[in-house]
N, C-alpha and C positions, 0 to 999 in steps of 0.2 A: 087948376094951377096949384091950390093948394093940396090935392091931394098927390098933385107931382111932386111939390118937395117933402111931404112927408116921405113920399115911396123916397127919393133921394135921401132924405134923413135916417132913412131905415137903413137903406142897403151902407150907407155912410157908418151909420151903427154898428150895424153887422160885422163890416169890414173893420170897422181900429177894433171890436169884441173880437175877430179870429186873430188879427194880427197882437192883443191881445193875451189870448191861450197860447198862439205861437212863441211869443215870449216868453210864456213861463214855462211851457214844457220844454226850452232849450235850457232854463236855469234848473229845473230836477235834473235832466242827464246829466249837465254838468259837476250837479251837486251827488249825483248817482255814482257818477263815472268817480268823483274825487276820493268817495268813500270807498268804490270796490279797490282804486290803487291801495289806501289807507289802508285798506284789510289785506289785500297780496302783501302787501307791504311788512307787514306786522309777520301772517303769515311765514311767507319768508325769512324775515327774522327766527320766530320762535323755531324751524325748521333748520338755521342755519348753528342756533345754539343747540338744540337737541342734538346735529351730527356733532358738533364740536365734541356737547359734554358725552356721546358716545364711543367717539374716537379717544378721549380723556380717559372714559370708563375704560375703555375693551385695552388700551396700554396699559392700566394698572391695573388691569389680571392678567393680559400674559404676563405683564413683569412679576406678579406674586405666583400664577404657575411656574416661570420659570424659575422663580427663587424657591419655591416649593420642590421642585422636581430636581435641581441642584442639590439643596438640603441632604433630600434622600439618596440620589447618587454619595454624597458625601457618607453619609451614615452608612451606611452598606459598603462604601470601601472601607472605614474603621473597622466594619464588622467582619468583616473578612481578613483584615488586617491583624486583630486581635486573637478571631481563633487560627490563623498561623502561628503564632508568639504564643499563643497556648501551648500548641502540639509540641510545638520547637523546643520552649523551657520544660515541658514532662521529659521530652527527649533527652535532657542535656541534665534531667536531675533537681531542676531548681525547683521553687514554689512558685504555686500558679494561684495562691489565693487570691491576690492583690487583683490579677488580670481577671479571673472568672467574676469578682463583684464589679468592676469597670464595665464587663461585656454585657453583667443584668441590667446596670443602668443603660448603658444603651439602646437595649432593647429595649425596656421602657420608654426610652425617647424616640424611638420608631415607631411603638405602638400610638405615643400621643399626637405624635405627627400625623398620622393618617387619621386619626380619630377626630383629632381637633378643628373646631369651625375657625378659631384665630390664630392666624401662623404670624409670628414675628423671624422676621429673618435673622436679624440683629441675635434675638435670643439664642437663635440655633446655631449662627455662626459664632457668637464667645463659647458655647461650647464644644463644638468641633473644635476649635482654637487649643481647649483642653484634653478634646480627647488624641488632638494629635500632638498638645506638650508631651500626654503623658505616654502616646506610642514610642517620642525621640526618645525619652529615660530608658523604657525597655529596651531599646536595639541598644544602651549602651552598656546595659546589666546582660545583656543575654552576648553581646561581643566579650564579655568579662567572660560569662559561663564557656563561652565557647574555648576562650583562652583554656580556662582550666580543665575545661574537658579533655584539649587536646594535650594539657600537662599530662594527664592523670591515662589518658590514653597511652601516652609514651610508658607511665610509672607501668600500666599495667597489660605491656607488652615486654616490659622488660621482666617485672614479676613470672608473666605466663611463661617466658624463655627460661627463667631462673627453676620456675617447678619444675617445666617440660625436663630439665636437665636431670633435676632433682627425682622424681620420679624414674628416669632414665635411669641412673646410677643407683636407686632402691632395686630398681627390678633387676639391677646387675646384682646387689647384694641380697637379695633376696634370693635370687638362683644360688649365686654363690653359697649363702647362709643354708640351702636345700641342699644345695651336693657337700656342704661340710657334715649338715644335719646327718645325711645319708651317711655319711663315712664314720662319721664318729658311733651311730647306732650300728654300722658293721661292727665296731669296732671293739664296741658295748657287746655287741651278740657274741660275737668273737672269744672277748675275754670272758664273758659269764659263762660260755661253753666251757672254754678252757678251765675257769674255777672251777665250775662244775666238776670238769674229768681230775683237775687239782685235788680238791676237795673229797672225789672218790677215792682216788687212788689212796690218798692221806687216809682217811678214815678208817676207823677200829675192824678187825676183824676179829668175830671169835668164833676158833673152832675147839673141836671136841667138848661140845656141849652134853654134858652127863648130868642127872638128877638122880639122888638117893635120896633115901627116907633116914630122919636120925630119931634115934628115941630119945625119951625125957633123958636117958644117962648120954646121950649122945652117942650109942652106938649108929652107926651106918645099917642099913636096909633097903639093897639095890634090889635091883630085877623086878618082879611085879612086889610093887610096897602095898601094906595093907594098912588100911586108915588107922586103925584103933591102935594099931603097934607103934603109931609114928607121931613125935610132938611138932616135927617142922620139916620141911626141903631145903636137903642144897644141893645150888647149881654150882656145877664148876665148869668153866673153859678157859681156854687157853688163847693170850692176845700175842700173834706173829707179828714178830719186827716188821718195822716198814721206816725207813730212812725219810718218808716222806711228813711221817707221824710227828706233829709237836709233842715233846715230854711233856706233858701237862697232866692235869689230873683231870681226868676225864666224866663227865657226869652217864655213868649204864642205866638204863633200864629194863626193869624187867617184866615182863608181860606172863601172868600166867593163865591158860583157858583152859575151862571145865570140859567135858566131852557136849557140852552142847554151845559151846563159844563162848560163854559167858566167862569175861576177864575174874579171876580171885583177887576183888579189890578191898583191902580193910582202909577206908579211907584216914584213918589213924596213922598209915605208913605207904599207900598206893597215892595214889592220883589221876593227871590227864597231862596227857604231852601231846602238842602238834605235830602232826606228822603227813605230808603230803597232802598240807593243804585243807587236814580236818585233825580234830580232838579225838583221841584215842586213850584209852583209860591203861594204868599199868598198877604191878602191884608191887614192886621193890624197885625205891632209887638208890642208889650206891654210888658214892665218888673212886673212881680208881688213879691213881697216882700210874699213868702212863711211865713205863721204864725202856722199853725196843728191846728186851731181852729174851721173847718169847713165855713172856711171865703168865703164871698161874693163877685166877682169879677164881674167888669161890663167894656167891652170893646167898641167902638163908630167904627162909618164908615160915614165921611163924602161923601155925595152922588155929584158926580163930574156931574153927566147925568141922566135923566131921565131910572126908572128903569121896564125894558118890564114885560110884565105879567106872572104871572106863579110861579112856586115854585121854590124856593131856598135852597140850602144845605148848611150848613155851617160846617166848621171842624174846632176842634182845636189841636196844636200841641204844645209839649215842651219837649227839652232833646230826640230827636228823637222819640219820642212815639204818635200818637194819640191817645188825654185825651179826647173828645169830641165831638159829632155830636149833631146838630140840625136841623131845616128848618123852613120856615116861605112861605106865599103867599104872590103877589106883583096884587091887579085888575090894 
């Protein structure tokens, strides 16, 4: 009996010991199960702030790509903006210094744009602000330039009509001034012809050109003269009227040559006279008092040397013309 109720005490034991462990391993799952909500829980959390603060993130870079890539659209239309207003004020004459250092800086500021890790918008858009105050100034200075271009284009359409004319009317006096030019050198050739045949006709004539020998007492010694007999020559001829002759006193010369050409000149009383153009030597000047009466003229050559043998030619000249030849013999 008593070892019946121990066996009863035992399985009695047993029994509240499982029921027991049953108890407590329903209070771990519980406490299990509270903890893993606890952690999903949290989990969740920290999951729901990371997409927030990544959806936060990723809006404030596209917003800074977008305002980044605006920027540079912007810059790039000034850029292009500028080198038109360049080309345009070369065009039209003005200065482009002001516009060509605006354009370096801006390319500076494109260059640090793209370079740069920090973009402030605010920064780039006060200066866009400026660079497009200072594009309105140009369009109002280059609406100026244009005005006065197109003044200055009128002035210099009227100028070009004004030459066109003027040139027109040179090349009418110009022809004109060529066929007076022509006409008056007719006219020139014409009259110096005519002086010329003037001037012949006028001109001295001497004929019957004769040379004698005179001696120291001054007798005459024609026919072949002989040197030693003779102190001088004279010439004599005779000057025929001519109506066309001024009575002036007329300057002769006279030319005398040896039998080998050589002029008999005593520089003492000869010299050189022009004549067609060259210096020709003579050996007696004499003024004649022109009268148109068929007058008689007698010239001398005192003889300085004994004179070699042979024949002699004598010329005479006046008013550039030769009026007269002769010769004589010398035994």
């Amino acid at each position: 009996m008593t070892q019946l109720c121990s066996i009863k005490k035992h399985k009695a034991l047993g029994k509240h010991m499982e029921t027991s462990n049953q108890n407590n391993n329903s209070g771990a799952l519980r406490i299990g199960v509270i903890v893993l909500l606890a952690a999903l829980a949290l989990v969740g959390y920290l999951y729901f702030n990371t997409q927030t603060k990544n959806k936060d993130l990723q809006g404030l870079l596209d917003t800074k790509v977008g305002e980044l890539s605006d920027t540079r659209v912007k810059l790039d239309s000034i850029s292009r903006a500028l080198e038109a207003k360049i080309l345009e004020v070369e065009s039209l004459g003005g200065s482009v210094e002001e516009l060509e250092k605006i354009k370096a800086e801006l390319e500076k500021d494109i260059k640090n744009l793209r370079s740069s890790s920090s973009f402030s918008a605010k920064k780039y858009n006060d200066k866009i602000a400026e660079y497009e105050k200072f594009l309105a100034a140009k369009d109002e200075e280059i609406m100026k330039l244009r005005e006065e271009n197109g003044l200055l284009a009128s002035e210099n359409l009227t100028l070009k009509t004004e030459k066109e004319e003027v040139i027109t009317q040179n090349t009418y006096l110009s022809a004109a001034k060529d066929s007076l030019t022509n006409v008056v050198d007719e006219v020139s050739t014409k009259n110096k012809d005519l002086q010329h045949k003037v001037n012949t006709a006028a001109a001295l004539k001497a004929v019957n050109v004769e040379v004698v020998g005179l001696t120291s007492k001054g007798k005459e010694k024609d026919g072949k003269i002989k040197s030693k007999k003779i102190d001088q020559l004279k010439v004599t001829y005779s000057l025929p009227s001519n109506p066309l002759t001024e009575q002036t006193n007329k300057d002769v010369y006279l030319r005398i040559l040896d039998p080998n050409g050589a002029v008999l000149n005593d520089m003492g009383r000869g010299g050189v006279i022009d004549f067609a153009g060259k210096e020709i030597g003579y050996s007696v000047r004499q003024s004649v008092p022109y009268t148109n009466n068929d007058q008689k003229v007698a010239m001398y050559y005192q003889k300085s040397q004994e004179f070699n043998s042979g024949v002699y030619a004598v010329e005479l000249y006046s008013e550039g013309f030769k009026i007269g030849t002769g010769n004589f013999q010398i035994k």
